[in-house]
N, CA, C and O atoms as a MOPAC input file, in Angstrom:
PM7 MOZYME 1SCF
protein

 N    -43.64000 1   -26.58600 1    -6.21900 1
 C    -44.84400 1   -26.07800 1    -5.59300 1
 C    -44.59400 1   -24.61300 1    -5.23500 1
 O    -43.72500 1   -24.48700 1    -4.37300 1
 N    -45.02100 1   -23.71100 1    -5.58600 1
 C    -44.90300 1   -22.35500 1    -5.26900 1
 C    -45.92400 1   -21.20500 1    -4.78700 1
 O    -45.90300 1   -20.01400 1    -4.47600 1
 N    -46.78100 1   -22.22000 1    -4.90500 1
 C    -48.26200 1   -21.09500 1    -3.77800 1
 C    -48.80300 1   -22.57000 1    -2.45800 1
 O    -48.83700 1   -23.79000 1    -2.61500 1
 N    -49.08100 1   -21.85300 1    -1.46500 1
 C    -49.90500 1   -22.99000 1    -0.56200 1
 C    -50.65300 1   -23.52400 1    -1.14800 1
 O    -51.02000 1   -22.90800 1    -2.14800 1
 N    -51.33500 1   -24.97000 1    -0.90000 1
 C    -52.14600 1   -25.70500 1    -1.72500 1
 C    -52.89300 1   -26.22000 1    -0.22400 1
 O    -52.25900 1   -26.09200 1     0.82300 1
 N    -54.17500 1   -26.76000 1    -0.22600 1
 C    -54.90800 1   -27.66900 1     0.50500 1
 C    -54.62800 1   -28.96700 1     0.48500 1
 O    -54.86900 1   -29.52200 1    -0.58600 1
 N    -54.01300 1   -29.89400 1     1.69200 1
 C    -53.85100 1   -31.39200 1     0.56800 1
 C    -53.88900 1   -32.11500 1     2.06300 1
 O    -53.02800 1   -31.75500 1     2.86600 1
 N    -54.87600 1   -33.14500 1     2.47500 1
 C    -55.06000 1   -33.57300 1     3.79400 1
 C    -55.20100 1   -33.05300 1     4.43900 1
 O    -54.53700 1   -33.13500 1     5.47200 1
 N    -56.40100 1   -31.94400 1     4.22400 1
 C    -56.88000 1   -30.90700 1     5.04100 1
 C    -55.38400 1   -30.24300 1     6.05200 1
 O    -55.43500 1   -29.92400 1     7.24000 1
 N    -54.58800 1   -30.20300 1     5.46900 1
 C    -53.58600 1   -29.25500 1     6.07300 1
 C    -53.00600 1   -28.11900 1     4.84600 1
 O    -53.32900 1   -28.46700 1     3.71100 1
 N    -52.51700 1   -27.33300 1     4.89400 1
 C    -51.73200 1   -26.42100 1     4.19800 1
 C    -50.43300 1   -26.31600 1     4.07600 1
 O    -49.68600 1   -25.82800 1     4.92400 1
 N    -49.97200 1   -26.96600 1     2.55000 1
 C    -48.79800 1   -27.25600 1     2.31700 1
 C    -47.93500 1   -26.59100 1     1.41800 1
 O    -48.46300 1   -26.10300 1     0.41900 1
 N    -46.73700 1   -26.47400 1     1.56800 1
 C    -46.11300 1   -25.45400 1     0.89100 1
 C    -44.75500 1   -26.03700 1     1.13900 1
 O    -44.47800 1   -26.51700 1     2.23800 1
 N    -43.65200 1   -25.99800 1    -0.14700 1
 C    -42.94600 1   -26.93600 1    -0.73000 1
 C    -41.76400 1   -25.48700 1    -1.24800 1
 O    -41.88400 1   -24.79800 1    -2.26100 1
 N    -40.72500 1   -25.38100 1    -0.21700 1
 C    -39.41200 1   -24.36500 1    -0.69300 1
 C    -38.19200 1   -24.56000 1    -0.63300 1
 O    -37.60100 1   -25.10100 1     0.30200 1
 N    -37.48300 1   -23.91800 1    -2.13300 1
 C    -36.40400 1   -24.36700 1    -2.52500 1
 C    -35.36200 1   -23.59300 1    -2.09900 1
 O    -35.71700 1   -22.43100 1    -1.90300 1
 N    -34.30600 1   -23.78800 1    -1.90300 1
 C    -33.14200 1   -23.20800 1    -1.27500 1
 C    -31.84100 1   -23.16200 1    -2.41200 1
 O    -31.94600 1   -23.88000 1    -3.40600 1
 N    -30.78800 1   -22.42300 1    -2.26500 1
 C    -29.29500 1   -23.00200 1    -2.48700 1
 C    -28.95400 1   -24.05200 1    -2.33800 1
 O    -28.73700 1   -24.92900 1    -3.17400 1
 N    -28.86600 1   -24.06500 1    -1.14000 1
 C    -28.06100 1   -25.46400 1    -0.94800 1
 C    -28.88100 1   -25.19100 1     1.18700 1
 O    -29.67700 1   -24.46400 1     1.78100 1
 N    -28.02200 1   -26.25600 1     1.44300 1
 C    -28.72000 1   -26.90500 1     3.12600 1
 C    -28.67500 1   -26.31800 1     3.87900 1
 O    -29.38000 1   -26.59100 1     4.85000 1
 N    -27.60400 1   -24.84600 1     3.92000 1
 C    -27.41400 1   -24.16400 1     4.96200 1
 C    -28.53700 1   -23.25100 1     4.87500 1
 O    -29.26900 1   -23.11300 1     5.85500 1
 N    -28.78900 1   -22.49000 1     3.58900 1
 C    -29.85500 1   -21.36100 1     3.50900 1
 C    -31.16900 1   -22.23700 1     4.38300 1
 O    -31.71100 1   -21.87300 1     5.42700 1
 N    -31.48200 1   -23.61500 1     3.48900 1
 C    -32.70900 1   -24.23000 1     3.97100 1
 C    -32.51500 1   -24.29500 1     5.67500 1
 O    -33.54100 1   -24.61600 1     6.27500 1
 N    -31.77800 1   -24.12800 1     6.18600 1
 C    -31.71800 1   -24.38300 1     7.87600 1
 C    -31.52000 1   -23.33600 1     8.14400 1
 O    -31.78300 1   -23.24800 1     9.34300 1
 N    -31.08200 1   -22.05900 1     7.63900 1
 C    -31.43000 1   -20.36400 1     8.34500 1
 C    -32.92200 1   -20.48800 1     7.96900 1
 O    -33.23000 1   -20.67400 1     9.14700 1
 N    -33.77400 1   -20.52800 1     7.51600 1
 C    -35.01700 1   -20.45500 1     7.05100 1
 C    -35.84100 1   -21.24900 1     8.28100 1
 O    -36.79200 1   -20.89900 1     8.98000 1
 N    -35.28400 1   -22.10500 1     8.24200 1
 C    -36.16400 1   -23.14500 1     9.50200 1
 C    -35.89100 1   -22.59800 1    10.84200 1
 O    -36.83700 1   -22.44000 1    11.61400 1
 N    -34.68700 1   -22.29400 1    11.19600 1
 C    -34.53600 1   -21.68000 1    12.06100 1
 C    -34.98900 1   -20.13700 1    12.49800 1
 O    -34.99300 1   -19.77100 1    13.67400 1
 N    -35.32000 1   -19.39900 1    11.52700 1
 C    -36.17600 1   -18.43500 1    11.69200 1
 C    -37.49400 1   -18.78300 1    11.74500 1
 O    -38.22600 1   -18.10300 1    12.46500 1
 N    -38.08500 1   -19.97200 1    10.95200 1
 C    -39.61900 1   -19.98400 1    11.23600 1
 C    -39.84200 1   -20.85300 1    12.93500 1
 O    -40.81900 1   -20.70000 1    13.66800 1
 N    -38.92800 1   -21.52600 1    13.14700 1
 C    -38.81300 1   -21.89300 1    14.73100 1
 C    -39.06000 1   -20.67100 1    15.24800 1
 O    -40.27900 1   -20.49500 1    15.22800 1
 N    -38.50700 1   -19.76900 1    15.68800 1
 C    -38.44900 1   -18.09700 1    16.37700 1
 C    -40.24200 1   -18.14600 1    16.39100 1
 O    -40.86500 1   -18.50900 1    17.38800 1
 N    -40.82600 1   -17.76200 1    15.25000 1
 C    -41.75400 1   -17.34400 1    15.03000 1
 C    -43.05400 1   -18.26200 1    15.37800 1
 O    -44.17900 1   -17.83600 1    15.64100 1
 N    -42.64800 1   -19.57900 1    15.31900 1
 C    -43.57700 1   -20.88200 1    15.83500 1
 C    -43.29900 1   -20.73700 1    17.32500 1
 O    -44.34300 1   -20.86900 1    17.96500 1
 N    -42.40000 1   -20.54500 1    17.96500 1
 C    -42.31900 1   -20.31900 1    19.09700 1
 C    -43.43800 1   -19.31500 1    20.07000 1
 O    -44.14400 1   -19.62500 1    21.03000 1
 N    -43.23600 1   -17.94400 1    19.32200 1
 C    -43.53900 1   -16.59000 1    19.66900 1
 C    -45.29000 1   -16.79100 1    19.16100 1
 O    -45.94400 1   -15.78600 1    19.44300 1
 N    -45.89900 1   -17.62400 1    18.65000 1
 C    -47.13700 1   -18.68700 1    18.40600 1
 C    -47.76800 1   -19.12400 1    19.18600 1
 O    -48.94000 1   -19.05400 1    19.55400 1
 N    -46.66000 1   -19.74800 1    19.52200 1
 C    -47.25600 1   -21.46700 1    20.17200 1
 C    -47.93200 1   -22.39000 1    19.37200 1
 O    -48.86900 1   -23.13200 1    19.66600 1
 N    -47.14500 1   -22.20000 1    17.99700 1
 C    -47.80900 1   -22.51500 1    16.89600 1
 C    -46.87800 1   -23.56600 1    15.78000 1
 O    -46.33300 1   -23.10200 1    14.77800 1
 N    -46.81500 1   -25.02200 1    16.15500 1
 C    -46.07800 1   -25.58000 1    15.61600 1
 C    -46.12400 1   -26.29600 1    14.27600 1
 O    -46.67900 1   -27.38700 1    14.14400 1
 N    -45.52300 1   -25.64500 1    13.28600 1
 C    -45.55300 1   -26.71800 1    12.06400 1
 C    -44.69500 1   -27.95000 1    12.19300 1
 O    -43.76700 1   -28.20500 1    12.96000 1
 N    -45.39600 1   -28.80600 1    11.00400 1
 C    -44.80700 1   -29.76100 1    10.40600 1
 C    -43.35100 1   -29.48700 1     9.65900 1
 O    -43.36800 1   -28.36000 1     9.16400 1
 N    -42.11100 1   -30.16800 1     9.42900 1
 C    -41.40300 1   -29.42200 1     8.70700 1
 C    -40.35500 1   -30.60200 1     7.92200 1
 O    -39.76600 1   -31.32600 1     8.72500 1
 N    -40.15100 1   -30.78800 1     6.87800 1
 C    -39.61300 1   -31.73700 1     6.51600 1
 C    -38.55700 1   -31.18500 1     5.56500 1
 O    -38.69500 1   -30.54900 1     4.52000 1
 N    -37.30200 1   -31.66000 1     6.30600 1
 C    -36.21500 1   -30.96500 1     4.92200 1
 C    -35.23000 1   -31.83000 1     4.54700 1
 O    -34.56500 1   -32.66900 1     5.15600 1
 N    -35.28200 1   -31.38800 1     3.23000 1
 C    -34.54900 1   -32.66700 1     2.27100 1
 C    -33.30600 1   -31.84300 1     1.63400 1
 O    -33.56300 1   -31.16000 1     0.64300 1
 N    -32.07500 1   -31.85500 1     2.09300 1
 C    -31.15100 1   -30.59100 1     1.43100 1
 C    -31.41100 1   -29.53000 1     1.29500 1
 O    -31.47700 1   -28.75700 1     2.25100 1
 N    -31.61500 1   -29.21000 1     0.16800 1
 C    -32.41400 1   -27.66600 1    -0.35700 1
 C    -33.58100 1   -27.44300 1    -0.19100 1
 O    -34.03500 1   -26.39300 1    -0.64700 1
 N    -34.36700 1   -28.28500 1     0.45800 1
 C    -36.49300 1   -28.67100 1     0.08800 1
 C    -36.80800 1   -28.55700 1     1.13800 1
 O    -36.25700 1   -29.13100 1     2.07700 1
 N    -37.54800 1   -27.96700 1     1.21000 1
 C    -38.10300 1   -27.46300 1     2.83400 1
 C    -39.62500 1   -27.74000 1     2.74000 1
 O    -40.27800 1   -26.84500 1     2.20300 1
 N    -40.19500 1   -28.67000 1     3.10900 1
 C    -41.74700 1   -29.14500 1     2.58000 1
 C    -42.57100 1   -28.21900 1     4.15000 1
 O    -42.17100 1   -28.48700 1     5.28200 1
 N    -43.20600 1   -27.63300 1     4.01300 1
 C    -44.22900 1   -27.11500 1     5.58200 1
 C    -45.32900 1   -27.76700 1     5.18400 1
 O    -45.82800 1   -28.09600 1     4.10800 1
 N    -45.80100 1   -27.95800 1     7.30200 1
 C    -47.68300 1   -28.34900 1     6.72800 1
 C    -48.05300 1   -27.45900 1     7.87900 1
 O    -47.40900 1   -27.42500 1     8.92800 1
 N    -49.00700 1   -26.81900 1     7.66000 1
 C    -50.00900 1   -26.23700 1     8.95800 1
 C    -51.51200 1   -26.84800 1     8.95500 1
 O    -52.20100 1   -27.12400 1     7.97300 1
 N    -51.75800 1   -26.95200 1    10.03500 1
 C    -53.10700 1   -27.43800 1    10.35200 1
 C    -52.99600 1   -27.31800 1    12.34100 1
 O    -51.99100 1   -27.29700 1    13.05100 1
 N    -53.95900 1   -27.28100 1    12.59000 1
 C    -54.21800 1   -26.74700 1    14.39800 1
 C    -54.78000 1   -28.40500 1    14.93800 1
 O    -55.92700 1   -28.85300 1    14.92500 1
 N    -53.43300 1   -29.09000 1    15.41500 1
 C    -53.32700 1   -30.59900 1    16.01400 1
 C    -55.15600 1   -30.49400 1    16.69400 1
 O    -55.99100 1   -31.37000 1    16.46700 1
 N    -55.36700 1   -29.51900 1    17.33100 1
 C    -56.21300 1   -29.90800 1    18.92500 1
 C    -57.88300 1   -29.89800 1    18.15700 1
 O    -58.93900 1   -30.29900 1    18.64600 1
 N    -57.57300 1   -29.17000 1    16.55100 1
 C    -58.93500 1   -29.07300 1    15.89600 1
 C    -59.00900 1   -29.98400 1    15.00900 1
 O    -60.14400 1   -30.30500 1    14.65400 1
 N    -57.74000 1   -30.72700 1    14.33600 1
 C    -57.65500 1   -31.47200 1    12.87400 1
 C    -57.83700 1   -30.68200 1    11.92500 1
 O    -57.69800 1   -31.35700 1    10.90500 1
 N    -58.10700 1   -29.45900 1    11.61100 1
 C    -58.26800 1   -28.60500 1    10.72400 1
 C    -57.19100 1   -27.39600 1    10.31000 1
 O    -56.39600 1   -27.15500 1    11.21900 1
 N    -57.04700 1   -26.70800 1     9.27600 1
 C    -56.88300 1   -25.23400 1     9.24000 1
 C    -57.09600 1   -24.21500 1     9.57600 1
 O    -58.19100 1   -23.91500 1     9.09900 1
 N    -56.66700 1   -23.33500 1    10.20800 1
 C    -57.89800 1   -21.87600 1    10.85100 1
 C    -57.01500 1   -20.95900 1    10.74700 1
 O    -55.97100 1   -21.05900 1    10.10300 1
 N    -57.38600 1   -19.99500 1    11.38400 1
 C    -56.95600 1   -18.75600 1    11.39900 1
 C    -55.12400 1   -18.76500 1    11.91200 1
 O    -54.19300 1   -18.34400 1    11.22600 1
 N    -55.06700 1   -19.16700 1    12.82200 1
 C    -53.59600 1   -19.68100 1    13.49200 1
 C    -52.83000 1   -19.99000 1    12.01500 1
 O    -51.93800 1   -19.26900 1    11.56800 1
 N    -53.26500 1   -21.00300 1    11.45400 1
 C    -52.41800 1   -21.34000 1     9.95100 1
 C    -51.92200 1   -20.82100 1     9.28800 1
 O    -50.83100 1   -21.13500 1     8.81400 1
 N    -52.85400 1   -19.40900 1     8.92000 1
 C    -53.19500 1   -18.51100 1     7.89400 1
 C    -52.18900 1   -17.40600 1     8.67900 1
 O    -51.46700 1   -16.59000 1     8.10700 1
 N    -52.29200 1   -17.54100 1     9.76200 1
 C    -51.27200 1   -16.17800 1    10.04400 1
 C    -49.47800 1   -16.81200 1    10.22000 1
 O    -48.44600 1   -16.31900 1     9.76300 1
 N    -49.68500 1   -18.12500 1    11.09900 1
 C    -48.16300 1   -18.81600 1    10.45400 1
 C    -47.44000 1   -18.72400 1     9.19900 1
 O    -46.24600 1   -18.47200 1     9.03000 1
 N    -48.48300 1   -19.00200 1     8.21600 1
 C    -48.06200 1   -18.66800 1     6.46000 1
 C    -47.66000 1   -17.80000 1     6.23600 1
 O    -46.52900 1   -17.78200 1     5.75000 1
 N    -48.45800 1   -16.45800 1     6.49800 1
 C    -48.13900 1   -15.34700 1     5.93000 1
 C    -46.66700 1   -15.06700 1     6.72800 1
 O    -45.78200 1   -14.63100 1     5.99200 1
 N    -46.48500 1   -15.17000 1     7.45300 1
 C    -45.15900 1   -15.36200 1     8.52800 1
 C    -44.12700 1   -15.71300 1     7.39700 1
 O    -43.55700 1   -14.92400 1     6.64400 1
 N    -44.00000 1   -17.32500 1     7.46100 1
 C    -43.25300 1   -17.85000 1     6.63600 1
 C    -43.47000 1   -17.25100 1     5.35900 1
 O    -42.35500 1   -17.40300 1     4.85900 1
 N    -43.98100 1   -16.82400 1     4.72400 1
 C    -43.67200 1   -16.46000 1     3.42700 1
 C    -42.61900 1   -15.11400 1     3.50700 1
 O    -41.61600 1   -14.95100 1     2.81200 1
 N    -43.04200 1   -14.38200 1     4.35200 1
 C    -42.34200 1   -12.96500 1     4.84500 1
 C    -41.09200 1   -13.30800 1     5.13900 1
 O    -40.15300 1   -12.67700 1     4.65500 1
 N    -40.83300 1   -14.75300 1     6.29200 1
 C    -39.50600 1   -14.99800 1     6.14100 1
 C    -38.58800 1   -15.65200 1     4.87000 1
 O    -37.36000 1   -15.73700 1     4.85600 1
 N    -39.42100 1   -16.04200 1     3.92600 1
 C    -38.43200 1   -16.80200 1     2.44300 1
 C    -38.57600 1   -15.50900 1     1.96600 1
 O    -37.41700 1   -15.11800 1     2.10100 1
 N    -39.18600 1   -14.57500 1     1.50500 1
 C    -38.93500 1   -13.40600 1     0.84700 1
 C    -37.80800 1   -12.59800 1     1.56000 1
 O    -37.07900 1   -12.02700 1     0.75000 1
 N    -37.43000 1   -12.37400 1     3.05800 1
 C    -36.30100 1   -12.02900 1     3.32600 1
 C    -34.92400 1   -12.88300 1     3.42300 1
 O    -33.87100 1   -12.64600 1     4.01500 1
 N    -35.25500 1   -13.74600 1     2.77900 1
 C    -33.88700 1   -14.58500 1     2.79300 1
 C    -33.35200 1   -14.70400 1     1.08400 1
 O    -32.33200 1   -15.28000 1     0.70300 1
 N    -34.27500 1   -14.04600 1     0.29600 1
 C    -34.27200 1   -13.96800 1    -1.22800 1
 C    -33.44300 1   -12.59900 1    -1.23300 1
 O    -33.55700 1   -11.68600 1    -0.41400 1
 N    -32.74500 1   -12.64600 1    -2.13000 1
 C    -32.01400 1   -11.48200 1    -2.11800 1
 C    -31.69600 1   -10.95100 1    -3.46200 1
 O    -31.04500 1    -9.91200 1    -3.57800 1

């Protein structure tokens, strides 16, 4: 999966790593940034696979909050690409 997709009205996005450690500097930077939010994703990691979902719990939907989490996270996998 390599662009966000719509899938249960949340926004999902599916990233690959080296190996488990890169995938957990990655999470651990998007923590920082979910924090500095108040903006918590979903986050599911499988070794190298880092699955995200955004959607805003208190609306059931996607919004603006999402859209700026993403662009976040994408900014952080592009600085961890080298």
């Amino acid at each position: 999966m390599n662009n966000w997709i719509i899938k249960d009205n949340k926004l999902v996005k599916e990233f690959k790593f080296k190996d488990f450690n890169e995938s957990l500097i990655f999470i651990n930077k998007i923590g920082h940034e979910a924090e500095s939010l108040n903006h918590h994703p979903t986050i599911i990691n499988t070794y190298n696979s880092v699955v995200i979902e955004l959607w805003t719990h208190s609306e059931n939907k996607v919004t603006e909050l999402d859209h700026l989490l993403k662009e976040k996270i994408d900014q952080i996998r592009s600085s961890i690409i080298k």
